[in-house]
C-alpha positions as CSV (number, residue, x, y, z in Angstrom):
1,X,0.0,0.0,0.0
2,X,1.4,3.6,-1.2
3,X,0.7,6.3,1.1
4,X,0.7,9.8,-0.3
5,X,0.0,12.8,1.6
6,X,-2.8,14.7,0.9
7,X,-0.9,18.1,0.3
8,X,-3.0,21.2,-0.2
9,X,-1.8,22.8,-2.9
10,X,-4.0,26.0,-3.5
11,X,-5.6,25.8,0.0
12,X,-4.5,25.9,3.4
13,X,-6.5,23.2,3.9
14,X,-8.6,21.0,2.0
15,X,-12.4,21.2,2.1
16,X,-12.3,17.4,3.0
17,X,-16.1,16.6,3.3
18,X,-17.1,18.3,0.4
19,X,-18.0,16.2,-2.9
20,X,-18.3,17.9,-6.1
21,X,-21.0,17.0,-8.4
22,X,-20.6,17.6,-12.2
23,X,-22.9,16.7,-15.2
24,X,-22.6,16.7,-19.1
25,X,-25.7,17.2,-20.9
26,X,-25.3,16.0,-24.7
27,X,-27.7,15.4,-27.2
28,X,-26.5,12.0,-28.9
29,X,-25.5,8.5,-27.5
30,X,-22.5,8.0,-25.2
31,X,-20.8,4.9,-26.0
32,X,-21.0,3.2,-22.1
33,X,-18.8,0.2,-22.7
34,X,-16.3,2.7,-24.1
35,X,-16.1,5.5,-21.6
36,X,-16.3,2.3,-18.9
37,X,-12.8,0.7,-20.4
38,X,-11.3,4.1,-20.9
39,X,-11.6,5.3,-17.3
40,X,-10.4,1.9,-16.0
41,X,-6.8,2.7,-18.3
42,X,-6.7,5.9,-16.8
43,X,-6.7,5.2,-13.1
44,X,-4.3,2.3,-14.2
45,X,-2.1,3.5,-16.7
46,X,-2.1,7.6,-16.1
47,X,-3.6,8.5,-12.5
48,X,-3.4,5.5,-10.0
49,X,-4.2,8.0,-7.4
50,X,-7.5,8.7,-8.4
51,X,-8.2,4.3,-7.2
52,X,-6.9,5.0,-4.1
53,X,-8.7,5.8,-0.8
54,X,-8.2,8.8,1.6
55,X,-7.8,8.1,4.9
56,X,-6.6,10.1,8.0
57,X,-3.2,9.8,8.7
58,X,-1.6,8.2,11.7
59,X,-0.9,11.4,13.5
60,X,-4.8,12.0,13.0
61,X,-4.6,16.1,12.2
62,X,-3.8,14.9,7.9
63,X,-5.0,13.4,5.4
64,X,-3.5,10.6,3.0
65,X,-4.4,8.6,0.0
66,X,-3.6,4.9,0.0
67,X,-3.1,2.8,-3.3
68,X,-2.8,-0.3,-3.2
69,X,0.2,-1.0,-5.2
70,X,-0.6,-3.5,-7.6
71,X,-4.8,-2.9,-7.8
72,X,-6.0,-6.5,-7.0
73,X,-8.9,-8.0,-8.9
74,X,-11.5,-7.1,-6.2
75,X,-10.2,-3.3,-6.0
76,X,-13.5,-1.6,-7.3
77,X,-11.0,1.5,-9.2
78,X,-14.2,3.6,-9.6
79,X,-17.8,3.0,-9.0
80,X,-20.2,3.2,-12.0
81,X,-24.1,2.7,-12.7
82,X,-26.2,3.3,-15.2
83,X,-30.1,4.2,-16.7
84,X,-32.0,3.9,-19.3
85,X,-35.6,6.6,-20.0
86,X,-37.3,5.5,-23.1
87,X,-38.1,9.2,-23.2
88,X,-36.4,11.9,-25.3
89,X,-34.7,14.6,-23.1
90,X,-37.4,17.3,-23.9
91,X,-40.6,15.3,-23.3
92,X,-38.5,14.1,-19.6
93,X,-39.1,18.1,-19.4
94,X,-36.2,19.6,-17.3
95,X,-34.9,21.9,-19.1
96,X,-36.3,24.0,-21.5
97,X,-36.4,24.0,-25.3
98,X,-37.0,27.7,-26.3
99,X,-36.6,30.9,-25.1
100,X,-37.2,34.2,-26.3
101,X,-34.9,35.2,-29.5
102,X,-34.3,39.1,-27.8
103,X,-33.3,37.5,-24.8
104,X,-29.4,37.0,-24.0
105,X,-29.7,35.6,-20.4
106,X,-32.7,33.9,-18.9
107,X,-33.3,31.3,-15.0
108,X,-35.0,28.4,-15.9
109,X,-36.9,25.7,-14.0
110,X,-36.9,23.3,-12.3
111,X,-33.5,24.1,-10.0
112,X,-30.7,22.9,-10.0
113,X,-31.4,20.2,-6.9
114,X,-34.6,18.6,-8.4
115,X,-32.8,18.1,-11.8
116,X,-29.6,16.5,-9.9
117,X,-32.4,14.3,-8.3
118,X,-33.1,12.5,-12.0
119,X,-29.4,12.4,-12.9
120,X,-27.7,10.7,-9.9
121,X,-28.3,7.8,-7.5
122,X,-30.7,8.1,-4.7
123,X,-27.6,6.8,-2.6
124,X,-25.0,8.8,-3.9
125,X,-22.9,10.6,-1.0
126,X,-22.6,14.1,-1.1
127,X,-20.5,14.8,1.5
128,X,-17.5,12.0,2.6
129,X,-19.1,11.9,5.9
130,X,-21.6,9.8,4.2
131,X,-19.1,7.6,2.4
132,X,-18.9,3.9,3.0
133,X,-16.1,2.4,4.1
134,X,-14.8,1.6,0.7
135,X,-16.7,3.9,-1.1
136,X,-14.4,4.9,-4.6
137,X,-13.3,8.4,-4.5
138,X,-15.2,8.6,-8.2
139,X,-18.9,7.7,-8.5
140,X,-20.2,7.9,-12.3
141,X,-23.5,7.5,-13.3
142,X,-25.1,7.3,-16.9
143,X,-28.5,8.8,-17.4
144,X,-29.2,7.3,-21.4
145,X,-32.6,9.2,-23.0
146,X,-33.6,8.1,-26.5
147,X,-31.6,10.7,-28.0
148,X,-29.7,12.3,-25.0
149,X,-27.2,11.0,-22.4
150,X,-26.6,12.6,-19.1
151,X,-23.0,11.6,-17.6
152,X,-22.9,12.5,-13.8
153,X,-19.6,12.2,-12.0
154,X,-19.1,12.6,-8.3
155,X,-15.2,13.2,-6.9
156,X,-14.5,14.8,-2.9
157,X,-13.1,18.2,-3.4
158,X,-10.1,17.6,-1.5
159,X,-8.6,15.4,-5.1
160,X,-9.2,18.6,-7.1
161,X,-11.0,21.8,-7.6
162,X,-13.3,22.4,-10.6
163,X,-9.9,22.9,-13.1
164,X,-8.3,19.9,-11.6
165,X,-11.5,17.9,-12.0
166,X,-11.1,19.7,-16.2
167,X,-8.2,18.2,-16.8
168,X,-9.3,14.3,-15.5
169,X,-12.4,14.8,-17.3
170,X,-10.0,15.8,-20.5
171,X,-7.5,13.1,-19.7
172,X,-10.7,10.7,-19.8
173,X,-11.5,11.5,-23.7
174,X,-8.4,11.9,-24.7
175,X,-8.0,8.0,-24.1
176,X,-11.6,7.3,-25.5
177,X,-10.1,8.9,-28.7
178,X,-7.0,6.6,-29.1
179,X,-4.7,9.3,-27.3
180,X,-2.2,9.3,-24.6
181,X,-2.8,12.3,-22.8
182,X,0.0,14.2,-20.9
183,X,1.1,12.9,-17.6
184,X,-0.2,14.1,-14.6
185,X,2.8,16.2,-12.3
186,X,3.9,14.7,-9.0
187,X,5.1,17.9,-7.8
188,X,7.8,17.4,-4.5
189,X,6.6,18.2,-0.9
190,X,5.6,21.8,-0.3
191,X,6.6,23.0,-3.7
192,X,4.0,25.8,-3.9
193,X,4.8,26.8,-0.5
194,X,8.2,27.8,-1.9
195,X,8.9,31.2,-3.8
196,X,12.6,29.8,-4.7
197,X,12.7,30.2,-8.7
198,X,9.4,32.7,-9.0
199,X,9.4,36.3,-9.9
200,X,7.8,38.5,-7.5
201,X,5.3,39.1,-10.6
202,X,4.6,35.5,-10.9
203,X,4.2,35.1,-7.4
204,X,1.8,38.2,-6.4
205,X,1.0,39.8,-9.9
206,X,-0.6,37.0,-11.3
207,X,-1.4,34.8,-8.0
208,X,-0.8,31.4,-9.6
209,X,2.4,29.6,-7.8
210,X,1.6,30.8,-3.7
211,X,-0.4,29.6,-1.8
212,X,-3.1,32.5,-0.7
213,X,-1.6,34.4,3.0
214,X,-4.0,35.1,5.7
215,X,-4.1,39.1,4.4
216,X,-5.2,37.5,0.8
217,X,-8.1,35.1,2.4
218,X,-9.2,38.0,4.3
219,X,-9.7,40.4,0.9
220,X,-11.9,37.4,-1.1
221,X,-13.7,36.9,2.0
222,X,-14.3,40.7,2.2
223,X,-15.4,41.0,-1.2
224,X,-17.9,38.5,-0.5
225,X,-19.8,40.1,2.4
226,X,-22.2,42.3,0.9
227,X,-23.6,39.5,-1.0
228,X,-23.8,37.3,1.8
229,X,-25.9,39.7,3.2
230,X,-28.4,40.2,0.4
231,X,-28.5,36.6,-0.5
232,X,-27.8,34.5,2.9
233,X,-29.3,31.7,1.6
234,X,-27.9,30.1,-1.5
235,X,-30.5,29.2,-4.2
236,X,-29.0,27.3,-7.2
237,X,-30.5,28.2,-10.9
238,X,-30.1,27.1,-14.1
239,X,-28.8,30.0,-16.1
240,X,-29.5,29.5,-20.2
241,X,-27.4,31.3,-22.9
242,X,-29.2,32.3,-26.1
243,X,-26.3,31.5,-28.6
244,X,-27.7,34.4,-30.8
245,X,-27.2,36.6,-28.2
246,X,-23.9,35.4,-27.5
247,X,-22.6,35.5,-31.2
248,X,-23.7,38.8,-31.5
249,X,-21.9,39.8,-28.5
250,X,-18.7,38.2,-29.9
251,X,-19.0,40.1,-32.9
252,X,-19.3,43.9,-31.6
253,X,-16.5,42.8,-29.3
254,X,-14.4,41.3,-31.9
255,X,-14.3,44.4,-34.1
256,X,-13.8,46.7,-31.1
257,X,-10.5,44.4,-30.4
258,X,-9.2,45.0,-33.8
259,X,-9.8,48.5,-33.9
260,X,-7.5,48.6,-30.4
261,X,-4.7,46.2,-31.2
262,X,-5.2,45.6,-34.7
263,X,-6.2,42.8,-37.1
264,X,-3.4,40.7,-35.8
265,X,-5.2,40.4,-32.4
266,X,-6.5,36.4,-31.3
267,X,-10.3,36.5,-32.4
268,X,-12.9,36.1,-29.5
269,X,-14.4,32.8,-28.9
270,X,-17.9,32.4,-28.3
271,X,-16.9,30.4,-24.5
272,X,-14.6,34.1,-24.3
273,X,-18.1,35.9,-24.2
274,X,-19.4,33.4,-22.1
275,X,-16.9,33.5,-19.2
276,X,-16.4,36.9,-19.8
277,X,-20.3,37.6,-18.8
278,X,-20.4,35.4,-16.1
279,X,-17.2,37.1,-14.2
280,X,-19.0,40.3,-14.5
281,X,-22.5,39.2,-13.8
């Protein structure tokens, strides 16, 4: 058995109960059989870490993973289920269809919590309190529609944050598409605890290799207040993107951005206008 201590890398401390729940909505057929062998190679082959367990260390204050070192046969890697609606995705009625052409942002019902409750086990954990004991740290589920498929994954915060969890997910399909995708870093003990090697730029310009000091914490917490205040109680939406509205967006911006740096300058995307809107909004 391999222990590896669970490191925070971006946090003091890891939100350890806390499991993140993602879902892909797309509108044609997910091969199961294929995503199934192709997650199995990547635990195996690229991210053995991600088989393992994580347990409280022997000192009791940290936390570790433990991989069994080779997986035996009766090592459940990942835990998957599936389900089958002979219903198209519209007629199942969760999210809408349609929405007004003028419109460029719109909140849509049902929320976010009684469409999770069609897309993921009854059973599923949500917090690691809940796990069993050898609960995998990954829980998939497959929602198949007649001409949809919802994939749900589950994965404790404390193995990665939402661009961690992008590049598993990305790792994933690369090997569904024949490719070997990059290898995953094993970066030494308290690496990005160390400025050695960064400029003070890279360090507190752009806020990418330290980890955050207790004066940083205290700013985003600040920042957060007044909205805490309005909104104390968290209500979770679904927020729908008319891609007219978003193309048209993309469009005034992009000449504006060659007028300022020329016709040289990147073109805008439309996921650009997207993320750009949501960071203001």
């Amino acid at each position: 058995m391999r222990r590896v201590e669970a490191t925070p890398c971006n946090f003091r401390k890891p939100m350890d109960n806390i499991r993140s729940l993602l879902f892909f909505v797309v509108k044609f057929h997910l091969d199961e059989k294929l995503l199934r062998a192709a997650l199995d190679r990547l635990i195996r082959d690229h991210l053995p870490l991600l088989g393992g367990r994580i347990k409280r260390a022997s000192d009791g204050t940290k936390f570790e993973y433990h991989i069994p070192e080779p997986f035996q046969d009766n090592h459940k890697l990942f835990e998957w289920t599936s389900r089958s609606i002979l219903t198209t995705l519209d007629e199942a009625n969760l999210l809408p269809s349609s929405m007004a052409e003028d419109s460029l942002v719109s909140f849509s019902k049902p929320s976010i919590p009684e469409i999770e409750q069609h897309w993921r086990p009854a059973d599923w954990p949500l917090e690691r309190r809940h796990d069993k004991p050898d609960t995998p740290l990954l829980l998939v589920h497959l929602t198949s529609y007649t001409d949809a498929t919802i994939l749900s994954t589950n994965l404790p915060h404390a193995v990665a944050d939402q661009m961690g969890y992008a590049s598993i997910i990305k790792a994933w399909l690369q090997i569904t598409r024949g490719e070997t995708p990059r290898p995953f870093l094993e970066l030494k003990d308290n690496t990005l605890f160390s400025t050695e090697g960064f400029s003070a730029e890279d360090l507190y310009g752009k806020g990418r290799y330290h980890t955050w000091d207790n004066s940083e914490r205290r700013k985003a917490i600040f920042h957060m207040i007044p909205e805490l205040i309005l909104y104390p109680k968290e209500v979770r939406q679904v927020l729908r993107l008319s891609v007219s509205g978003v193309e048209r967006l993309r469009g005034q911006w992009d000449e504006k951005t060659k007028q300022k740096y020329g016709v040289d300058s990147l073109p805008l995307t439309n996921g650009s206008v997207i993320s750009a809107l949501i960071i203001k909004y």
